[in-house]
C-alpha positions as CSV (number, residue, x, y, z in Angstrom):
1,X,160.6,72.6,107.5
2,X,158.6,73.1,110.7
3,X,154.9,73.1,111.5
4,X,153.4,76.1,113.2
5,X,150.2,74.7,115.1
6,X,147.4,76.5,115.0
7,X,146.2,77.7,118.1
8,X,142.4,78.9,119.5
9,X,143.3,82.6,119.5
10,X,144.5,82.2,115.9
11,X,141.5,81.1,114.8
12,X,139.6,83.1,116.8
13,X,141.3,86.4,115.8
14,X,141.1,85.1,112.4
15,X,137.3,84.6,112.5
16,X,136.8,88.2,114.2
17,X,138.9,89.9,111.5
18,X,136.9,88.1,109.0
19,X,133.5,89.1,110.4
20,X,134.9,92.9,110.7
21,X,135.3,92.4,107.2
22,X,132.1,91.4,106.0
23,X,130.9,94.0,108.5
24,X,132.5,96.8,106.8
25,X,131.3,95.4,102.9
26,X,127.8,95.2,104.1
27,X,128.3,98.9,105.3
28,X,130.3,99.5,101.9
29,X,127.0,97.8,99.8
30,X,124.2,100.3,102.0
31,X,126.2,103.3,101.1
32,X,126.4,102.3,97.3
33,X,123.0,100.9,97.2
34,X,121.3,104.4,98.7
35,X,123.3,106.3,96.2
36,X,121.9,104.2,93.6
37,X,118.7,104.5,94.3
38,X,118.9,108.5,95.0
39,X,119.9,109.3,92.0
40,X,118.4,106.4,89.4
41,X,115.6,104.8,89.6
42,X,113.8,107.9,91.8
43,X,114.5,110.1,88.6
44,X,112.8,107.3,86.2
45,X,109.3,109.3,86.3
46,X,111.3,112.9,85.7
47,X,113.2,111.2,83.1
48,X,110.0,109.8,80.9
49,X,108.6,113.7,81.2
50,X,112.4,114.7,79.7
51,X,111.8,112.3,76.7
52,X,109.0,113.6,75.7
53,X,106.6,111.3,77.0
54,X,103.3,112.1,78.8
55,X,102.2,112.7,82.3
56,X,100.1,109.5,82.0
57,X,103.2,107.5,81.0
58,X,105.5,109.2,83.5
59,X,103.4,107.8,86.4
60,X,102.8,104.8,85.0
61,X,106.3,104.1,84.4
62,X,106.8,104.5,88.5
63,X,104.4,102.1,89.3
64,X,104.1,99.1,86.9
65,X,107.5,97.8,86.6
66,X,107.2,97.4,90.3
67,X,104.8,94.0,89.2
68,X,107.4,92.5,87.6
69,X,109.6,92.4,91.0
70,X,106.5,91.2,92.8
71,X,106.1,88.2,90.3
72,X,109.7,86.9,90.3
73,X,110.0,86.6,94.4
74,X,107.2,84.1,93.6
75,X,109.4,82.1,91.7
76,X,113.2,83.1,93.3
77,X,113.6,80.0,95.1
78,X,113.5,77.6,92.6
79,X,115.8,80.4,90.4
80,X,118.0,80.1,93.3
81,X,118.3,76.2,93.8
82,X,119.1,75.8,90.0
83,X,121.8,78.7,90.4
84,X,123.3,77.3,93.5
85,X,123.1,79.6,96.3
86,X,121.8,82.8,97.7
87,X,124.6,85.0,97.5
88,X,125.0,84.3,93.7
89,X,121.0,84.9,93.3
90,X,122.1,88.1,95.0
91,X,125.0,89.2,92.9
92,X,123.3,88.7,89.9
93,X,120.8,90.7,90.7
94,X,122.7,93.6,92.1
95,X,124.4,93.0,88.5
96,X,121.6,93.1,86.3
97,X,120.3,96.3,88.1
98,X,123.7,97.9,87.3
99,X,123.3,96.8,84.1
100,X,119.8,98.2,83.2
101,X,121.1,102.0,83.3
102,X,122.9,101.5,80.4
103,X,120.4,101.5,77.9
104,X,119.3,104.6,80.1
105,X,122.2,106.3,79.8
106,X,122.4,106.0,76.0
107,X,118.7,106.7,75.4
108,X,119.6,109.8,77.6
109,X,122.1,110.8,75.3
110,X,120.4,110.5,72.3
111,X,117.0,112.2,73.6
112,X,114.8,109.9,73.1
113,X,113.1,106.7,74.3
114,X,109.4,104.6,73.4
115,X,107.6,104.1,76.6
116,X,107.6,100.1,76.2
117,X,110.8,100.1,76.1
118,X,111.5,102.6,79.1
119,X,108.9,100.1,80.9
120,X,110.6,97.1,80.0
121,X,114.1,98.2,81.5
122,X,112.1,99.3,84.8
123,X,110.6,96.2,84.9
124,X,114.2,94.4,84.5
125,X,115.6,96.9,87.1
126,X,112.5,96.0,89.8
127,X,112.8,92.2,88.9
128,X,116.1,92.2,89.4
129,X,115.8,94.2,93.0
130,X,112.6,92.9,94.5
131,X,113.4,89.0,93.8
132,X,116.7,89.1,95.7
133,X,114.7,90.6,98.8
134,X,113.8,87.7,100.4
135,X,117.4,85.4,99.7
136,X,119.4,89.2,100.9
137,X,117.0,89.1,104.1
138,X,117.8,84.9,104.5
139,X,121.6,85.6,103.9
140,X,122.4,88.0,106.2
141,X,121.4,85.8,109.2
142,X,124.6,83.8,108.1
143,X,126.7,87.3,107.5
144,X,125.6,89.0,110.7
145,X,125.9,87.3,114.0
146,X,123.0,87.5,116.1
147,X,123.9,89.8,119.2
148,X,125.1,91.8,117.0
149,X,122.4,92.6,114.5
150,X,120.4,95.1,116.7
151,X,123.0,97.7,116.1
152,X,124.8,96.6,113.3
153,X,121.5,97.1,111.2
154,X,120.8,100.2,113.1
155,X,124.0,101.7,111.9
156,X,123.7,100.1,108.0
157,X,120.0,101.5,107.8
158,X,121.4,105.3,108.9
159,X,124.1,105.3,106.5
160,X,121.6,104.1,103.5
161,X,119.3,106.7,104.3
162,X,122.3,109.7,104.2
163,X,123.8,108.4,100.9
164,X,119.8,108.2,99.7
165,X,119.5,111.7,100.2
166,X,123.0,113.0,99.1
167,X,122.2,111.0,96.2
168,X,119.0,112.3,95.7
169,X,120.0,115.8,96.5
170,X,123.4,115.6,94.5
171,X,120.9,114.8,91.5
172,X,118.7,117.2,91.9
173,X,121.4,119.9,91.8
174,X,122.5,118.8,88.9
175,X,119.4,118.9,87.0
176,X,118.3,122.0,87.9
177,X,122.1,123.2,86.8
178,X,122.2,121.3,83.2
179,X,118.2,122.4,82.9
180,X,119.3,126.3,82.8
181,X,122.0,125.7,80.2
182,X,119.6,123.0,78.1
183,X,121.8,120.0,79.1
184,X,119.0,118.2,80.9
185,X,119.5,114.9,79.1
186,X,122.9,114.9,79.4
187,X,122.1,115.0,83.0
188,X,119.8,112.8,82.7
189,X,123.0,110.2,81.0
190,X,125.5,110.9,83.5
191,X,123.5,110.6,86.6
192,X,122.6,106.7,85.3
193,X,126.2,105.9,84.5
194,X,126.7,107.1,88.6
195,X,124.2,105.0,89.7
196,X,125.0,101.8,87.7
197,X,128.8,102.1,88.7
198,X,127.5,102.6,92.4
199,X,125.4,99.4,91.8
200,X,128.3,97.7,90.4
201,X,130.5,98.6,93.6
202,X,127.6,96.9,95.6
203,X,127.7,93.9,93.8
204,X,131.6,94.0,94.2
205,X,131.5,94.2,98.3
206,X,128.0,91.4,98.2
207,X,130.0,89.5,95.7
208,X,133.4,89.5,98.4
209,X,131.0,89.1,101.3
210,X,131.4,85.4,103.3
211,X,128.5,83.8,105.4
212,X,128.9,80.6,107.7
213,X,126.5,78.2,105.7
214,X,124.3,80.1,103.2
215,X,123.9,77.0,100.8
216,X,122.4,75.8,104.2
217,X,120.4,77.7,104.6
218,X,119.0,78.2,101.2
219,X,117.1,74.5,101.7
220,X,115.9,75.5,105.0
221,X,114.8,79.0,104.8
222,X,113.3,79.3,101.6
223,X,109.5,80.5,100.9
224,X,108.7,77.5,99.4
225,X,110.3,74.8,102.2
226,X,109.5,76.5,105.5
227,X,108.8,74.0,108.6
228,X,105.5,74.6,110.0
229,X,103.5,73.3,112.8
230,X,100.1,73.3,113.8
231,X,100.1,76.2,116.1
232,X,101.3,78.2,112.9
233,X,98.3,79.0,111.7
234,X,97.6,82.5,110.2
235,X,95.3,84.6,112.5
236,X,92.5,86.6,111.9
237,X,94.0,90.0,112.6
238,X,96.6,89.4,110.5
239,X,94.5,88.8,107.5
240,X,92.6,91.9,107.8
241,X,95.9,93.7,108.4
242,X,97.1,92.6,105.2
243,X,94.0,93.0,103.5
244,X,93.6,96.8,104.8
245,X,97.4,97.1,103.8
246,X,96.9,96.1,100.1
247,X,93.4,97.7,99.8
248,X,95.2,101.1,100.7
249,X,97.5,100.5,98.7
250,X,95.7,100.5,95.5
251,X,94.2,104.0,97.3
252,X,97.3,105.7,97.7
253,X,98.8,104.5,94.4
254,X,95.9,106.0,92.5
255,X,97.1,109.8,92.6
256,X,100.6,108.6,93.9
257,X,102.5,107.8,90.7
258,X,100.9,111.4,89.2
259,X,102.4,114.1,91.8
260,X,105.7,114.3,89.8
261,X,104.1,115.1,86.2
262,X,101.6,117.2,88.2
263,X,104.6,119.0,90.1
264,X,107.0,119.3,86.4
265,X,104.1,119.4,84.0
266,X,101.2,121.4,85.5
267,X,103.0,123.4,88.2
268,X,105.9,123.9,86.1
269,X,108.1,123.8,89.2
270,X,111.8,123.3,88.3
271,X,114.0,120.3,89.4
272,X,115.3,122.6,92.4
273,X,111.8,123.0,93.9
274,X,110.6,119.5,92.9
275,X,114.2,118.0,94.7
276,X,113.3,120.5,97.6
277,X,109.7,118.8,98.2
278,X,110.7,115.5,98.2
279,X,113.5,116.3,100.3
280,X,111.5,117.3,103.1
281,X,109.3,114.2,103.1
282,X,111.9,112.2,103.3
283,X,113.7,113.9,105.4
284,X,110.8,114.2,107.8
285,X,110.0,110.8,107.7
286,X,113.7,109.7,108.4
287,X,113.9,112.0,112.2
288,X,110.5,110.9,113.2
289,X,110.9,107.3,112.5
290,X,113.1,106.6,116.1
291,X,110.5,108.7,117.5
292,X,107.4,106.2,116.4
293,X,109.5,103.5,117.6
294,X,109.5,105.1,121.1
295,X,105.4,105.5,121.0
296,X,105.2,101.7,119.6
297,X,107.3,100.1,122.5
298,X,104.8,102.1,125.2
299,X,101.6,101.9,123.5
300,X,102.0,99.3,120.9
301,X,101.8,99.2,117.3
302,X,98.3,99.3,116.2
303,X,97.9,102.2,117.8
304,X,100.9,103.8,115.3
305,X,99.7,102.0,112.3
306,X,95.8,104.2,113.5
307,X,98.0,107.4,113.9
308,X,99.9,106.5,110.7
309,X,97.0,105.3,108.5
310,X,94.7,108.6,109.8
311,X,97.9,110.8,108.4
312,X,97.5,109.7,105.4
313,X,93.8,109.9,104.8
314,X,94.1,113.9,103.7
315,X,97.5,114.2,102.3
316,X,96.2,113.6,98.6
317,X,93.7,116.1,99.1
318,X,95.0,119.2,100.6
319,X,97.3,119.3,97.0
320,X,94.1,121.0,95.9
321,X,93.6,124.0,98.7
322,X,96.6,125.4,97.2
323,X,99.5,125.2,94.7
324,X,101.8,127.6,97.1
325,X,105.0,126.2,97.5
326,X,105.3,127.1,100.7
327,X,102.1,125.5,101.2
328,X,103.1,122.5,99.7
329,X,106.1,122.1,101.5
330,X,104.2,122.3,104.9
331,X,102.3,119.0,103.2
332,X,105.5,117.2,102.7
333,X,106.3,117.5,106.3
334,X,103.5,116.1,107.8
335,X,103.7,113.5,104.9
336,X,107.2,112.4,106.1
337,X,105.8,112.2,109.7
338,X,102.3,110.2,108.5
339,X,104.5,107.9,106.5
340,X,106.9,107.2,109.3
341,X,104.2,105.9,111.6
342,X,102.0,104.4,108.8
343,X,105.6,102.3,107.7
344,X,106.6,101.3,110.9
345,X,103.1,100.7,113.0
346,X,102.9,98.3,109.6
347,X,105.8,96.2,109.6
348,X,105.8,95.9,113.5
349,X,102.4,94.1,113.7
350,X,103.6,92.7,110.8
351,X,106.3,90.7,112.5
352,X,103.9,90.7,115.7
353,X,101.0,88.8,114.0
354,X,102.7,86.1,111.7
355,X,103.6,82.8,113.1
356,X,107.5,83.2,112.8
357,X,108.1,80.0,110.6
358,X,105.6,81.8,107.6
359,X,107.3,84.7,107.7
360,X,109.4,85.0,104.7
361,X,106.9,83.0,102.5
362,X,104.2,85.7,103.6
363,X,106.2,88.3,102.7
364,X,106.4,87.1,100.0
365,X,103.1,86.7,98.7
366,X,102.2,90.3,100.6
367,X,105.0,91.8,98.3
368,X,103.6,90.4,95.2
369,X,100.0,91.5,96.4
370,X,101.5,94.8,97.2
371,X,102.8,95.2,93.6
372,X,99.8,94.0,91.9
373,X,97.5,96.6,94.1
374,X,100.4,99.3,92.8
375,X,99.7,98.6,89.5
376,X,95.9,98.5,89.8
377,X,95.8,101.8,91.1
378,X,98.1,103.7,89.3
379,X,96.1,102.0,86.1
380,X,93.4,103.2,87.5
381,X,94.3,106.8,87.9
382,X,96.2,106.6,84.6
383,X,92.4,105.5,83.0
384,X,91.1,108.9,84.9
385,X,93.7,111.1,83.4
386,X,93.3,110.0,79.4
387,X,89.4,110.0,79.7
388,X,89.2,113.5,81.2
389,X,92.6,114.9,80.2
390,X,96.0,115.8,82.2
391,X,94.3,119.0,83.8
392,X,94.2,120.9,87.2
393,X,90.6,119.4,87.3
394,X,91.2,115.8,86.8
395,X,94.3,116.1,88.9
396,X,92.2,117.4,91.7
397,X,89.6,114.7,90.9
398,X,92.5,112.2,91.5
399,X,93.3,113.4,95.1
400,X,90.4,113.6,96.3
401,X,89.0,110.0,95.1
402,X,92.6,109.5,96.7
403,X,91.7,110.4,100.0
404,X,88.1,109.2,100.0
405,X,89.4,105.4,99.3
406,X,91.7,105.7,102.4
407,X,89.3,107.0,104.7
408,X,86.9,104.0,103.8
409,X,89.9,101.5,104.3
410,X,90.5,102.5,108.1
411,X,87.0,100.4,108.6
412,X,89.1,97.3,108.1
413,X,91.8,98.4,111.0
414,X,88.8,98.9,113.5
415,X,88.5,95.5,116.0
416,X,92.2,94.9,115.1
417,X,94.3,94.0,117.7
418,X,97.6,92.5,118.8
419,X,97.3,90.2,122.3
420,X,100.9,90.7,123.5
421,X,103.6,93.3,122.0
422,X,107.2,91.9,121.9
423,X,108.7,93.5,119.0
424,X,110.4,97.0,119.7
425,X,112.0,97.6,116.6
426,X,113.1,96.9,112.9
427,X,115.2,98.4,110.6
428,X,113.9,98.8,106.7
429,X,115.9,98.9,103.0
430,X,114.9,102.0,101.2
431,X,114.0,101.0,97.5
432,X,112.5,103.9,96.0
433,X,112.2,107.8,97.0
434,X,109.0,108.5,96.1
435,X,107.1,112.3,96.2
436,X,104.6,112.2,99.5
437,X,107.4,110.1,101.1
438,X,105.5,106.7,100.2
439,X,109.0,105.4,99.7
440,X,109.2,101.9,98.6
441,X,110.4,99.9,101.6
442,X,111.4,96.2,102.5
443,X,111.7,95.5,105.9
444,X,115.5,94.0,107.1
445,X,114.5,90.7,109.1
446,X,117.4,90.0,111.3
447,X,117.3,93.4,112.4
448,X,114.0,92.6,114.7
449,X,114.7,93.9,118.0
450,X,112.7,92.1,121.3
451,X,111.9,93.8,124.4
């Protein structure tokens, strides 16, 4: 029997073809992750309404669950030393998302579901997503080498976005073809039992996926254990960034949660025209965000966060000038262009403000003051709604308060400003599809570009 030696190139070829690999399952997970989340959990509102439950419920149902996700990152790195590694936190949360559309899809079949328990398998589904966040963002620094992250991440983030929208879209059509022939809830069942097998083909390519040293890692990078030095120190523009951020938050969530009751329930719009708005938020936001990057890199970020965060300021009111659909889809546009700015301005001084080494554990603590603000305006809009009624008036009332709130939170961006501008780029996860285009986003940190 004779011993072949090894040789450099051997290794080396088998290292590159093991990278390719992971490449292409990474690429595999975006695509089945975006098609989740088109056609599940952005349907969870529409679905409530198809129950029989109210418009109250249906928006709080888009917005509370979200705390629970916020309140587990907190805890996520202890969870993930006592399971013993990142990419098993990871799996088993891609795993337990998959499995929350099961109940879904049986409740859908049967036609009926209570609200707690509609919120309590949200909340399971956001827990589940949000707490991996921060160990998926830690992780792929092992998966990914660095030189080639720029584009690698430029490419994943593309294809998310397309299978989010055929997803969405694909959905959508289908609703608004069951609805005419009174099989919405059937619909309803088979579109969850989609996006919990595409959830369950994500978890299948994470689960595959190899990194260099992730159990490394998970002492050294975790929220709780980051190294810092005294020059770390938190600065006073970026606390009143993230104080403005959460602040409008709550603002925006107020009428936020309540446009797709108002849109099914009040307008009586069907599935077709409801897909069809949405649609062109998002798809507005998607073209113009490469554009915003361009404007960032020559004039800096603080000035897209001003154009972003003045976008958004009337959006919630000029619902009320008219209920015209063409009207309204003329709002969704310049939604998807406001957002894009407002999103990107954001997360770019962001990254630009916070001492590197505090990174992860402040987004942490942003997320889970980002969730809390969610729910304490969408409770807060919900309280408007069942004291005056689910009406065109109280509605109206909504947006307008809506508006208001974010015009007074542009006083805390004025004086902000960012000494020297490094960061040209960074690519984001789409969590949610939300009407208005205030998608539900978490920013992709090894995708950071430099100039």
């Amino acid at each position: 029997m004779h011993c072949v030696p090894t040789t450099n190139s051997q290794v080396s070829f088998t290292h590159i073809d093991g990278e390719q690999q992971n490449l292409r399952r990474s690429m595999g997970d975006a695509a089945c992750f975006g098609g989740m989340v088109g056609c599940g959990e952005t349907y969870f509102p529409a679905f409530a309404l198809a129950v029989g439950l109210g418009e109250t419920e249906a928006g709080l149902v888009a917005s509370l669950p979200l705390l629970a996700g916020g309140a587990i990152q907190l805890i996520s790195p202890i969870a993930i030393r006592w399971i013993g590694g990142l990419q098993r936190w990871i799996v088993l949360g891609a795993a337990i998302q998959a499995i929350t559309f099961i109940p879904l899809a049986y409740a859908a079949w049967r036609g009926s579901l209570s609200l707690p328990l509609l919120l309590l398998i949200a909340s399971v589904y956001w827990a589940a997503g949000l707490a991996t966040g921060p160990a998926w963002n830690t992780w792929m620094e092992t998966v990914v080498a660095k030189e080639r992250r720029v584009r690698f991440f430029s490419k994943r983030s593309r294809l998310q976005q397309v299978c989010t929208f055929a997803g969405l879209l694909s959905a959508g059509m289908l609703l608004q073809w069951s609805s005419n022939k009174e099989l919405g809830l059937e619909a309803f069942a088979a579109m969850f039992c989609i996006a919990g097998g595409l959830r369950i083909v994500s978890a299948g390519f994470l689960h595959r996926t190899t990194s260099s040293d992730s159990n490394a890692v998970l002492l050294s990078s975790s929220p709780s254990r980051e190294a810092t030095s005294p020059t770390d120190t938190i600065s006073h523009t970026a606390i009143r960034l993230l104080i403005y951020l959460v602040f409008m938050q709550a603002f925006i969530q107020l009428s936020g949660p309540f446009f797709v009751p108002y849109m099914l329930k009040q307008l009586e719009f069907g599935y077709g025209t409801y897909v069809l708005l949405v649609s062109l938020a998002f798809v507005s936001k998607v073209l113009t965000m490469s554009f915003w990057g361009r404007v960032a890199e020559r004039t800096g970020a603080v000035k897209v966060l001003w154009i972003g965060g003045l976008g958004l300021v009337p959006l919630a009111s000029l619902w009320i000038v008219s209920t015209n659909v063409w009207w309204l889809g003329f709002i969704q546009i310049i939604s998807g262009i406001a957002w894009s700015a407002y999103e990107l301005g954001f997360f770019l001084m962001f990254f630009e403000t916070l001492p590197a080494s505090q990174r992860t554990r402040l987004l942490t603590y942003y997320n889970f003051a980002n969730t809390l603000a969610i729910c304490i305006g969408a409770l807060a809009g919900a309280a408007i709604l069942a004291y005056w009624g689910c009406q065109f008036e109280t509605y109206y009332s909504l947006f307008a308060i809506s508006s208001l709130g974010r015009l007074l939170c542009l006083g805390l961006l004025v004086g902000v400003v960012v000494p020297t501008h490094h960061l040209k780029s960074i690519g984001m996860r789409i969590l949610s599809v939300r009407p208005g285009a205030g998608s539900i986003v978490s920013p992709v940190l090894a995708s950071e570009e430099r100039s």
